[in-house]
C-alpha positions in Angstrom: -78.3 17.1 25.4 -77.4 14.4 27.1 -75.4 12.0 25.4 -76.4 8.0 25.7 -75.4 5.2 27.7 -75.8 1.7 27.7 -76.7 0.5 31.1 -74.6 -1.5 33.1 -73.9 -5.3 32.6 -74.3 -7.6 35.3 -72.8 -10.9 35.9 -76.2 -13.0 35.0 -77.4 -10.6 31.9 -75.3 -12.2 29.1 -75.9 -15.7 30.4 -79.8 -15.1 30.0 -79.1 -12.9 26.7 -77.4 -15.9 24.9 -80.8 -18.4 26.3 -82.7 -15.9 24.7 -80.4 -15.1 21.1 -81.1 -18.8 21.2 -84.5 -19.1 21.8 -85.5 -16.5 19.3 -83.5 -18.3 16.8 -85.3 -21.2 16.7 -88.7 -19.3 17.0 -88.1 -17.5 14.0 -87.0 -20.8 12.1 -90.1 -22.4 13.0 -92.0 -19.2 11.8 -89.8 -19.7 8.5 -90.6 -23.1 8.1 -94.9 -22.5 8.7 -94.7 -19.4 6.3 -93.0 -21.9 3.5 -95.6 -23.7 3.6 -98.6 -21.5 2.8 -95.8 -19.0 0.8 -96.8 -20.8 -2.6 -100.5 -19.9 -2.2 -100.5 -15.9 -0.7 -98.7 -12.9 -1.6 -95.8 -11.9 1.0 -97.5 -8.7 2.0 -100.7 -10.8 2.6 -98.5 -13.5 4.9 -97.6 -10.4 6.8 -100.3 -8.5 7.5 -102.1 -11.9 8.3 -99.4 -12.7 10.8 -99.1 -9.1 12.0 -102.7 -8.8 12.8 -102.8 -12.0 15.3 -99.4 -11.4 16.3 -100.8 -7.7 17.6 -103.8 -9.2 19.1 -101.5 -11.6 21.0 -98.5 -9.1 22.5 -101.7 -6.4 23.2 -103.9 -9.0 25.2 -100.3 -9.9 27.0 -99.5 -6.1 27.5 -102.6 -5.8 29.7 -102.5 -9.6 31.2 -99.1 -8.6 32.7 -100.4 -5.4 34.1 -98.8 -3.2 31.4 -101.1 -1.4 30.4 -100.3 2.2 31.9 -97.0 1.8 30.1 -98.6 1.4 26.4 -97.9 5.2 25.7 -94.2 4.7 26.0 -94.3 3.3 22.4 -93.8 6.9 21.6 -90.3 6.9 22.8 -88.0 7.9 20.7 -85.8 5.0 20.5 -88.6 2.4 20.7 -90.3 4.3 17.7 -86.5 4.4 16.0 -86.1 0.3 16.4 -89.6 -0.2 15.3 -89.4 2.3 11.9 -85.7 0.1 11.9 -87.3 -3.2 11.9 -89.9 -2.1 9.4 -87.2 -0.9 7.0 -85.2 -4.6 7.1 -88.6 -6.4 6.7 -88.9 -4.1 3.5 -85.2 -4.6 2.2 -85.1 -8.4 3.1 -88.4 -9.4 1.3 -87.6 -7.1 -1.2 -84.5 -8.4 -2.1 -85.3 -12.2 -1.5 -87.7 -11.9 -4.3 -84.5 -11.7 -6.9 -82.3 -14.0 -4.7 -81.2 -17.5 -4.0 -82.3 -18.3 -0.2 -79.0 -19.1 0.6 -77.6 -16.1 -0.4 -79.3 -13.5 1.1 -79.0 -15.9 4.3 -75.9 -15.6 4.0 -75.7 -11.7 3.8 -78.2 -11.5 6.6 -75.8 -12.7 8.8 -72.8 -10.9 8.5 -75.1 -8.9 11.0 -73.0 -10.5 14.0 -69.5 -9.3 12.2 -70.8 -5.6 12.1 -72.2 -5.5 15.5 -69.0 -6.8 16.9 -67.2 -3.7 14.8 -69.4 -1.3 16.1 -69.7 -2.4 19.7 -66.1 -1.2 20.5 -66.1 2.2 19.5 -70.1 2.7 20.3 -70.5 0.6 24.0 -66.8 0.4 24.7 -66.8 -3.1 24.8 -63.6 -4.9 25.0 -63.6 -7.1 21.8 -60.0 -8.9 22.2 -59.2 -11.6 19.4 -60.4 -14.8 20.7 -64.2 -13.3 20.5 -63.2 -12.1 16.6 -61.8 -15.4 16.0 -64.8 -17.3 17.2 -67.1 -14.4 15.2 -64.9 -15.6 12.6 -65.0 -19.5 12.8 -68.7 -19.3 13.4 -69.1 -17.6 10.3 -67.4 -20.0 8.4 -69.2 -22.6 9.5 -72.5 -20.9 8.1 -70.9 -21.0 5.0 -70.4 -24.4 5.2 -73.8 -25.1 5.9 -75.5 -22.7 3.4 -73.1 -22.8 0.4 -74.3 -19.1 -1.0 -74.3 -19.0 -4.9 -72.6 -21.9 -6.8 -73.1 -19.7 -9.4 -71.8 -16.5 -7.6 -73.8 -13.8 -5.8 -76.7 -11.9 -8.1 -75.2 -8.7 -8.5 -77.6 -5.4 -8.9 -80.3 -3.9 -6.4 -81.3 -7.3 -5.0 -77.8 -7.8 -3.2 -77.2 -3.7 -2.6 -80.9 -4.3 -0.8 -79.6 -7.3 1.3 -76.9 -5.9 2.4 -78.3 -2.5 3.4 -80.7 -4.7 5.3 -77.8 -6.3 7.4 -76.9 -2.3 8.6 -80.3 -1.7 9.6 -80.3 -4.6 11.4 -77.0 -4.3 13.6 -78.6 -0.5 13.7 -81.5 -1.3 15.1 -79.9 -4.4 17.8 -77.8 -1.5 18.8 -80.4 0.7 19.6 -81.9 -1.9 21.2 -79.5 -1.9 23.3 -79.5 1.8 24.9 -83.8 1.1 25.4 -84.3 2.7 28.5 -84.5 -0.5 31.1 -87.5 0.6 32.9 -89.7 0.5 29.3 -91.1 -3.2 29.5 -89.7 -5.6 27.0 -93.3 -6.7 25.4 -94.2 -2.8 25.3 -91.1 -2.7 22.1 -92.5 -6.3 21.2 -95.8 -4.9 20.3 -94.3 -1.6 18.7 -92.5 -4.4 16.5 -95.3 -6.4 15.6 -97.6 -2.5 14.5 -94.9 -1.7 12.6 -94.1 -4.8 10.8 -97.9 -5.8 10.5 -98.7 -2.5 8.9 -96.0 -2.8 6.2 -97.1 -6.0 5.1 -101.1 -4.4 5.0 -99.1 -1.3 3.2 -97.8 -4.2 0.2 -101.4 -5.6 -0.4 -102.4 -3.0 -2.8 -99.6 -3.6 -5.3 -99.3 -7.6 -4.8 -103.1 -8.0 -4.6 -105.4 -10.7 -2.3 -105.9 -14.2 -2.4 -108.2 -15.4 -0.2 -106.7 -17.8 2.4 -108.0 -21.2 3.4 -108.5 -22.0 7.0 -105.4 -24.0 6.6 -103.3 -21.1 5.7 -105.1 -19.1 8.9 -104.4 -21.6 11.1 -100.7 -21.7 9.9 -100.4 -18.4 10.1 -101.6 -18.2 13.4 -99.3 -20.6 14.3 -96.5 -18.5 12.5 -98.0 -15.1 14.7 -97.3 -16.7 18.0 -93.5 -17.9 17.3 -93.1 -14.6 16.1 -94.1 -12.8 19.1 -92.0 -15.2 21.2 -89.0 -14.8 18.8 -89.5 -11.3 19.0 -90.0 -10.7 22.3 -86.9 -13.0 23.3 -84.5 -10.8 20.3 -85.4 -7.7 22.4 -84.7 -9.4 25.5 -81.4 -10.7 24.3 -79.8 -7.1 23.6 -81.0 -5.5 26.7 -78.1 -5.3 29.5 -75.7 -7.4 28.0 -72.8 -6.7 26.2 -73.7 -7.1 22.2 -70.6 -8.3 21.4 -70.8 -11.3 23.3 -74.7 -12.5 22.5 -75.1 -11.6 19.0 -72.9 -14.4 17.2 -75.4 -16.9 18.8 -77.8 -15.9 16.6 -75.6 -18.4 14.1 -77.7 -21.1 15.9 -80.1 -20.4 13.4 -78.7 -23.0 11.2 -78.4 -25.8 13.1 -82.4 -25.2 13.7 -82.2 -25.0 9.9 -80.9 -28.3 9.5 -83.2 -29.8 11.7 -86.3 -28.0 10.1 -84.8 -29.6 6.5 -84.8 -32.9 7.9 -88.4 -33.2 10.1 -90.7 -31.1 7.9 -88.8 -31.2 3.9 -86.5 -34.3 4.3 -83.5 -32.9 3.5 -80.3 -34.2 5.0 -77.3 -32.1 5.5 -74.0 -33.2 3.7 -70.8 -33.4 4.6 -69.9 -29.8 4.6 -73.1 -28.9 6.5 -72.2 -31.2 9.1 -69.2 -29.2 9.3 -70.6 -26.2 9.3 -73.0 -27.0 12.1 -69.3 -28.2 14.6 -67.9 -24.9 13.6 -71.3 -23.4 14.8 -72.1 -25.0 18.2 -67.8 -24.8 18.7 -67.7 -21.2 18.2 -70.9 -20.6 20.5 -69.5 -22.8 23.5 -66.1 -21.6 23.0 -67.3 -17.8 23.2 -69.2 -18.7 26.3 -66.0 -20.4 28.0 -63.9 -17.4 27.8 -66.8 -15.0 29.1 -66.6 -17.7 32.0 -63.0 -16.9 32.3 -63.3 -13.4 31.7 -65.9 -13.1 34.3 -63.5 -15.1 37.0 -60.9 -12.9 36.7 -62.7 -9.9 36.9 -64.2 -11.1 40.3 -61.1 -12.2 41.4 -59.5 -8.5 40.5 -62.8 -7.3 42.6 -62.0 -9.5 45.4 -58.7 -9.4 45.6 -59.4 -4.9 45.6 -61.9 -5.6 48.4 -59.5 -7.6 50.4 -56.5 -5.1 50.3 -55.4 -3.4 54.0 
C-alpha cells in the first residue's frame, strides 16, 4: 500500500489558507449568531436538518453551475467519506455535550483544536514547528481565555466534558485528513459531502427530540444560516488544502474577535477589560505568526537563490 503524502506547499497556499481560516471563521459566527436566534423555538436536530437541507440544495446546484458534475462520484473516496463520517461525529459530540455545558466552556475546549494540530503536524506532515509558532499557539490561546472566561464555577465534570473534548480530536483528525484530500477532488465536491453528512444527522435526531413546526421567520433564518454555512464550510476545506496546518490553523482564534462583534451589533453586549485583552493577544498572535512565515519564506528563497547562483 502506498503510504500518504501531503502535497507540496507553495509560496502563495498559506497566504490564501489563512484568508480563508479567516473567512470561515466569521461565517460560522454569523451562522451561530442566526441559529441563537430561532434556537429557543426548534429542537437542535430540527435547526440542522433545516439548515442541512438548503445548505445541500445550495453546494449541489453550485456543483453543477461550476461544471462539476462528472466529479460528484468522487464523494466515495475514501478520505472524503472519512472527513465527512469525521465531521458528522464532532456535530454529534459538540451538540451533545453543549446541552449539559456553559457556552463558554465547551468554546473553550473546542479550541484547543489548534494546540493538537500543531502537535500532530510535526511527526504526521513533517512540518517544522520551531518555538516562536508554539509561543504564538500559546499567547493566542491565552487570549481566548481572556475573552471567554470558561467556568467561574470550574469546568462540569462527567460525560458532557469527556464529549467535548473527544470532539476537539475528531476535529484536528478530521483537518488533518483534510489535508492529504487528493488535490485534483474539487473543494465544493468535500463541501457537499459535508453538508449530507451533517444534514442527515440532524434529520437522524428528530425522532428522539420531536417537531415543532417552524415559522417562516425561523425558515428564512435558517436559510440564511444554510448559506454562511456552505461558505464557511467550503472556505475550512479550502484553508487545509496545500498549506502547512501548523501555520493556518491557530487563525481560526479569530473566531472571537467575530464573537465580540456579534455580542455588541445583534445582543448588546460589550466586552470588558479582559476581553479587550484577550482580543490584542488574538489579532498579535495571528500577525505575529504571519511575520515570521514572511521571514521564514525569505530565507528560504534566499537559500534557493543563493543554491541557483553557485559556479
Amino acid at each position: 500500500m502506498t503510504p500518504l503524502t501531503a502535497p507540496a506547499v507553495d509560496d502563495g497556499a498559506n497566504r490564501r489558507g489563512i484568508i480563508a481560516m479567516c473567512t470561515a471563521m466569521a461565517c460560522f459566527m454569523t451562522n451561530d449568531t442566526l441559529v441563537k436566534l430561532v434556537a429557543r423555538d426548534l429542537p437542535s436536530g430540527e435547526i440542522i436538518a433545516i439548515r442541512g437541507g438548503f445548505a445541500t440544495l445550495m453546494v449541489f446546484a453550485w456543483l453543477v453551475v461550476a461544471g462539476h458534475a462528472r466529479q460528484i462520484g468522487m464523494v466515495a473516496s475514501p478520505l472524503v467519506a472519512s472527513r465527512a463520517g469525521l465531521e458528522a461525529i464532532v456535530a454529534f459530540l459538540f451538540i451533545t455535550a453543549i446541552a449539559d455545558m456553559p457556552i463558554a466552556d465547551i468554546t473553550a475546549i473546542f479550541l484547543i483544536t489548534p494546540l493538537l494540530i500543531t502537535a500532530l503536524s510535526g511527526p504526521l506532515l513533517k512540518e517544522q514547528v520551531g518555538w516562536r509558532r508554539w509561543s504564538a499557539v500559546t499567547a493566542g490561546f491565552i487570549g481566548m481565555l481572556l475573552v471567554v472566561k470558561p467556568g467561574g464555577a470550574g469546568f462540569v465534570a462527567g460525560s458532557a466534558t469527556a464529549m467535548a473534548l473527544a470532539s476537539v480530536v475528531f476535529c484536528a483528525v478530521r483537518d488533518m485528513v483534510t489535508r492529504f484530500i487528493d488535490p485534483r477532488i474539487p473543494t465544493i465536491v468535500i463541501t457537499l459531502t459535508t453538508c449530507v453528512a451533517v444534514g442527515g444527522f440532524g434529520a437522524a435526531m428528530i425522532p428522539f427530540q420531536g417537531w415543532v413546526a417552524p415559522t417562516t421567520t425561523h425558515v428564512l433564518i435558517l436559510l440564511a444560516a444554510a448559506t454562511v454555512v456552505v461558505v464557511g464550510n467550503h472556505a475550512m476545506i479550502l484553508a487545509f488544502r496545500g498549506v502547512e496546518v501548523s501555520l493556518v490553523s491557530p487563525f481560526r482564534y479569530s473566531v472571537m474577535v467575530w464573537a465580540i462583534v456579534s455580542g455588541i451589533t445583534v445582543f448588546g453586549e460589550w466586552p470588558d477589560a479582559a476581553s479587550w485583552a484577550g482580543i490584542a493577544l488574538i489579532v498579535g498572535a495571528g500577525l505575529y505568526t504571519l511575520h515570521r512565515e514572511r521571514v521564514r519564506l525569505r530565507i528560504r528563497d534566499a537559500k534557493v537563490e543563493a543554491e541557483t547562483t553557485l559556479p
